[in-house]
VEXDREN-2710 file (C-alpha; in Angstrom, 1 decimal):
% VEXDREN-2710
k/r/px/py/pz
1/UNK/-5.3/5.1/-6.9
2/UNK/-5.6/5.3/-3.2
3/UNK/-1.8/4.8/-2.5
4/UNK/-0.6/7.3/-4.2
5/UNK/-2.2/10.1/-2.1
6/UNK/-1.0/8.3/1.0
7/UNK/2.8/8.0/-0.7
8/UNK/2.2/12.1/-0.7
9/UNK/0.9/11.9/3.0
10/UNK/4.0/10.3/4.2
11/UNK/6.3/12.2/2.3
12/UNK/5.0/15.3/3.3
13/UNK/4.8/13.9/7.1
14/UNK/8.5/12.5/7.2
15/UNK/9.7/15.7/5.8
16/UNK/7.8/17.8/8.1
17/UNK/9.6/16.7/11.1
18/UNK/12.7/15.1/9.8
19/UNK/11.6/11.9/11.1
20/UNK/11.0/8.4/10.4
21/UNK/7.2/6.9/9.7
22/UNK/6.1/4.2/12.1
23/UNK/2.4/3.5/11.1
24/UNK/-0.1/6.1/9.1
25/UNK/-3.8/5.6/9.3
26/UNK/-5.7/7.2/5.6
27/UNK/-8.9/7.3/4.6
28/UNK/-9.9/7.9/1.4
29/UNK/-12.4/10.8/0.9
30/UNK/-12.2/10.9/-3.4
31/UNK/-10.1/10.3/-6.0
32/UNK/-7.9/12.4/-8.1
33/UNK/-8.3/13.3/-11.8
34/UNK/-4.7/12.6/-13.7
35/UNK/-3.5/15.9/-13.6
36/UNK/-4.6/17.4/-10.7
37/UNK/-2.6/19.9/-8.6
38/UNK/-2.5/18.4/-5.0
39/UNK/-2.2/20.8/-1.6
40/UNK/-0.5/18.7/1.5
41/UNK/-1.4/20.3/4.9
42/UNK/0.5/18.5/7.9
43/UNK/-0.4/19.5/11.2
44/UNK/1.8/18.6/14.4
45/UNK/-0.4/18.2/17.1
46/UNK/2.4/16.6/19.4
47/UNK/6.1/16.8/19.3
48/UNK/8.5/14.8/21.5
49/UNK/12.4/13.9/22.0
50/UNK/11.3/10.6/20.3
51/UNK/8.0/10.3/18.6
52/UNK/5.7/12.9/17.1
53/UNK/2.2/12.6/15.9
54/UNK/0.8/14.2/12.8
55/UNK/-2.1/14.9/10.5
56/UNK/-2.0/15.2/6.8
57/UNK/-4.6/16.4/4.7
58/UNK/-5.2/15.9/0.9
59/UNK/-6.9/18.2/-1.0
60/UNK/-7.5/19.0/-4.7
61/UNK/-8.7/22.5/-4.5
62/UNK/-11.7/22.7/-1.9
63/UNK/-12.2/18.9/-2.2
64/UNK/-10.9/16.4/0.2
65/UNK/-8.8/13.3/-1.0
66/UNK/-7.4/11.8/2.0
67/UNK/-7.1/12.4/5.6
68/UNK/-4.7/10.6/7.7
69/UNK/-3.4/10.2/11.0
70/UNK/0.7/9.2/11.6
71/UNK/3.1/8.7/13.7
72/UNK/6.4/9.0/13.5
73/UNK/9.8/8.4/15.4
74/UNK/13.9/9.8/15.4
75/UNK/16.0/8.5/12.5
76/UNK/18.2/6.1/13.2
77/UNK/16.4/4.1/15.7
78/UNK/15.0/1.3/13.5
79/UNK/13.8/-2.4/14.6
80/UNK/16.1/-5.1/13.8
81/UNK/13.9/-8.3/15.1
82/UNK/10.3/-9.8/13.5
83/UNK/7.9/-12.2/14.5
84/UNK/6.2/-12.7/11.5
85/UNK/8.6/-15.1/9.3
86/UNK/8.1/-14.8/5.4
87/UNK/6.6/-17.2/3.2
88/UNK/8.2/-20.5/2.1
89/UNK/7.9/-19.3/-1.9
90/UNK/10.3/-16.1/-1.0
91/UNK/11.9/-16.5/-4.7
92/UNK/11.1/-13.6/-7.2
93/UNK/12.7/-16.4/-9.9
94/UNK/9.8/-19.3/-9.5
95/UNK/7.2/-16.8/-10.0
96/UNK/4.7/-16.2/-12.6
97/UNK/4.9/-13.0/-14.4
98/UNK/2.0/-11.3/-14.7
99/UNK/1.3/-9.1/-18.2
100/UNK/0.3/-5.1/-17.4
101/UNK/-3.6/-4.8/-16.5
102/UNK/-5.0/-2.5/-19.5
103/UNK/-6.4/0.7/-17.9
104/UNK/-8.3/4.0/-18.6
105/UNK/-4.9/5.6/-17.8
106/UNK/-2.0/4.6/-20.0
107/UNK/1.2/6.0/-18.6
108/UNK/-0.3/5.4/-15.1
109/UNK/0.6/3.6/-12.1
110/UNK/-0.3/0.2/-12.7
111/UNK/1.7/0.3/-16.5
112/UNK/4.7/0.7/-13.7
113/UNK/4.7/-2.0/-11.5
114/UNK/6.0/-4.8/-12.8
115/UNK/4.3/-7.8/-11.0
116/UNK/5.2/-11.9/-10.7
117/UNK/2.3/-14.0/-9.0
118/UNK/3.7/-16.5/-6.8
119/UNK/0.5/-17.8/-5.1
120/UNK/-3.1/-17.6/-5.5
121/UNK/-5.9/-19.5/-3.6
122/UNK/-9.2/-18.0/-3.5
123/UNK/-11.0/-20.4/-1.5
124/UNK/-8.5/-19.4/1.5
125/UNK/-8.7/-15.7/0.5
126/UNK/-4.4/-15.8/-0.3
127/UNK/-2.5/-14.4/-2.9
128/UNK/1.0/-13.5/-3.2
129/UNK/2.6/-11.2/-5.8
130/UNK/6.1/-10.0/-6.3
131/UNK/5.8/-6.3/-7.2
132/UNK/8.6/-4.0/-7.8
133/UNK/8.6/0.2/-9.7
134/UNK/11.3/1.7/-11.2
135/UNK/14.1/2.9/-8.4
136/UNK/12.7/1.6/-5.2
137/UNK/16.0/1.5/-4.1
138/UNK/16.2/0.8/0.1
139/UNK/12.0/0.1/-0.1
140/UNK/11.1/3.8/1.4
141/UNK/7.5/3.7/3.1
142/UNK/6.1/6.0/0.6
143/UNK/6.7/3.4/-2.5
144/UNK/5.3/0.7/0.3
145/UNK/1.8/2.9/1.1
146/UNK/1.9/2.8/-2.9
147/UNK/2.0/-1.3/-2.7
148/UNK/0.1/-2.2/0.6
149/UNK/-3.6/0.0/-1.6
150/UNK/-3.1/-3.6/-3.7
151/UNK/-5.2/-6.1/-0.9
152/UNK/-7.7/-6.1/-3.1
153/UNK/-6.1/-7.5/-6.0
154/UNK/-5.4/-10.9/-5.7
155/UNK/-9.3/-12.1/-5.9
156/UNK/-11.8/-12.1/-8.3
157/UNK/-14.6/-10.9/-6.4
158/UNK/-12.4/-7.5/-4.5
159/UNK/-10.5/-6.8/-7.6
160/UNK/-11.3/-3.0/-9.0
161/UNK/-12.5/-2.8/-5.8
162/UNK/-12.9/0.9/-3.7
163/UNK/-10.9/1.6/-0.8
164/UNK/-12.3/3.5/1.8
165/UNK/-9.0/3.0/4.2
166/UNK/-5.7/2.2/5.0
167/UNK/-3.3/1.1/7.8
168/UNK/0.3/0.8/7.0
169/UNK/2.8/0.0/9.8
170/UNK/6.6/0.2/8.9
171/UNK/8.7/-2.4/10.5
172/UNK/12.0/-1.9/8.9
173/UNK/14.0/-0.7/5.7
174/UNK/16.1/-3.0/3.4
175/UNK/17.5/-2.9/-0.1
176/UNK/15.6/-4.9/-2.1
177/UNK/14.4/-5.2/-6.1
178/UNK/11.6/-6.9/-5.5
179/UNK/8.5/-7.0/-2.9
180/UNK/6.5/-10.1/-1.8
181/UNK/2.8/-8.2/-1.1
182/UNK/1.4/-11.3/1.3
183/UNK/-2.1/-11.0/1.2
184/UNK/-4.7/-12.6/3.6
185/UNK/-8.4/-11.7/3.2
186/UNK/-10.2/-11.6/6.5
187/UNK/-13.9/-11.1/5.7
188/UNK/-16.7/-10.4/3.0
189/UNK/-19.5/-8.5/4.9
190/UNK/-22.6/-7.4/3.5
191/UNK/-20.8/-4.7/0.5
192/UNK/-17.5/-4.6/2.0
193/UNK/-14.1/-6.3/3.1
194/UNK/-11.4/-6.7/5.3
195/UNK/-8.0/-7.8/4.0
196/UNK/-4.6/-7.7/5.9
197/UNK/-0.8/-7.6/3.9
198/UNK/3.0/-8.0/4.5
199/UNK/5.2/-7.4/2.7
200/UNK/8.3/-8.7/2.6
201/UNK/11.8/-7.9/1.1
202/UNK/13.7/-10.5/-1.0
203/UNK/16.1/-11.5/1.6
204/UNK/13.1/-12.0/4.1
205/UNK/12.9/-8.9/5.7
206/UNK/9.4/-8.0/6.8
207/UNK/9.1/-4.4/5.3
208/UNK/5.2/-3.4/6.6
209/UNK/2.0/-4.8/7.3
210/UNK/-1.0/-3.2/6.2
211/UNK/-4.7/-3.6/6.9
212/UNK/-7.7/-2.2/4.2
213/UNK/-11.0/-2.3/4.0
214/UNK/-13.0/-1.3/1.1
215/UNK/-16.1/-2.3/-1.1
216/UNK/-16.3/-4.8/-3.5
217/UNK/-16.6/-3.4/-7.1
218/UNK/-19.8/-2.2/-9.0
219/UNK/-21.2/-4.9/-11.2
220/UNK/-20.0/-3.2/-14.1
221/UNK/-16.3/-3.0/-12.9
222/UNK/-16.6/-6.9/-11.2
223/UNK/-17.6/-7.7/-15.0
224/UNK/-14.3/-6.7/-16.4
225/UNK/-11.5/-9.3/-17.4
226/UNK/-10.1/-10.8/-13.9
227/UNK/-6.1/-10.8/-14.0
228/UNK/-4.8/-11.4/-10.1
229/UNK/-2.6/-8.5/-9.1
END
């Protein structure tokens, strides 16, 4: 899964410089086999009293599998004020849980996150899902790159779908159990879509936004057993 090499990209980013992540941009070059022994190559282009840019490269062995583009700010200076105000269904406890997908992978990411649909209405391109994996503790943005690769999950016709991107924009940290993945879909075009998410902590916090686009699943992998993630 896409999110789990960009997880890598912002740990190795925020390590790097000792700083906080404000926004990563990743796109996806190939997929990982289970297994595989992953370099991380951060370059620091620019450095500054406040802000820093970086690039992160992904590689297993000669073979690209993600390239991204962050930037990143001193600890310590985090936003305290939002614009976006959560959803009226912000209650883990009125929402449906949702049985682990079967996958080619047992012992994989997706047997981890536990998941709770709230909403789903596929004529307006909305779903909402309560995800949470084990020890998320304060929501770090490496777990939240992890959750914001799921815009594609909430619809019949995106789900197993292929990401070829993703934006993912930190707003703030809070201690939460749970995560509220808001998803809107913005547009089917031709063999691709566009598909925005925030994500929100229990108490209302807005965690991230993200933004994906990526192409809608081979007929063979649209004709698999739709569960809305």
């Amino acid at each position: 899964m896409g999110g789990i090499s960009m997880a890598l990209a912002v740990e190795a980013a925020q390590t790097a410089l000792d700083m906080s992540l404000l926004w990563i941009e990743g796109q996806f070059h190939a997929p990982a086999a289970p297994g595989a022994t992953l370099t991380v190559d951060v370059e620091i282009p620019v450095r500054g009293r406040r802000a820093a840019q970086a690039s992160v490269t992904v590689r297993d062995g000669n073979r690209t599998i993600l390239a991204a583009l962050a930037g990143l700010g001193v600890k310590g200076e985090s936003m305290t004020q939002s614009f976006i105000p959560p959803p009226a269904c912000l209650s883990v406890r009125d929402a449906e849980p949702r049985p682990p997908e079967p996958t080619n992978a047992p012992g994989g990411l997706l047997d981890l996150v536990e998941q709770r649909l709230a909403l789903i209405d596929e004529d307006r391109g909305r779903s909402q899902v309560w995800r949470r994996l084990p020890d998320f503790g304060d929501a770090p943005p490496a777990l939240l790159a992890v959750l914001a690769d799921f815009v594609g999950g909430g619809h019949s016709r995106t789900h197993r779908c292929r990401s070829l991107d993703n934006m993912l924009r930190i707003h703030a940290q809070a201690a939460t159990d749970w995560v509220l993945c808001d998803t809107q879909l913005l547009s089917f075009r031709e063999t691709a879509f566009h598909g925005r998410m925030h994500l929100f902590a229990e108490d209302g916090t807005l965690l991230a936004t993200a933004e994906q686009t990526a192409l809608f699943p081979s007929p063979a992998r649209q004709a698999q057993p739709f569960t809305a993630r």
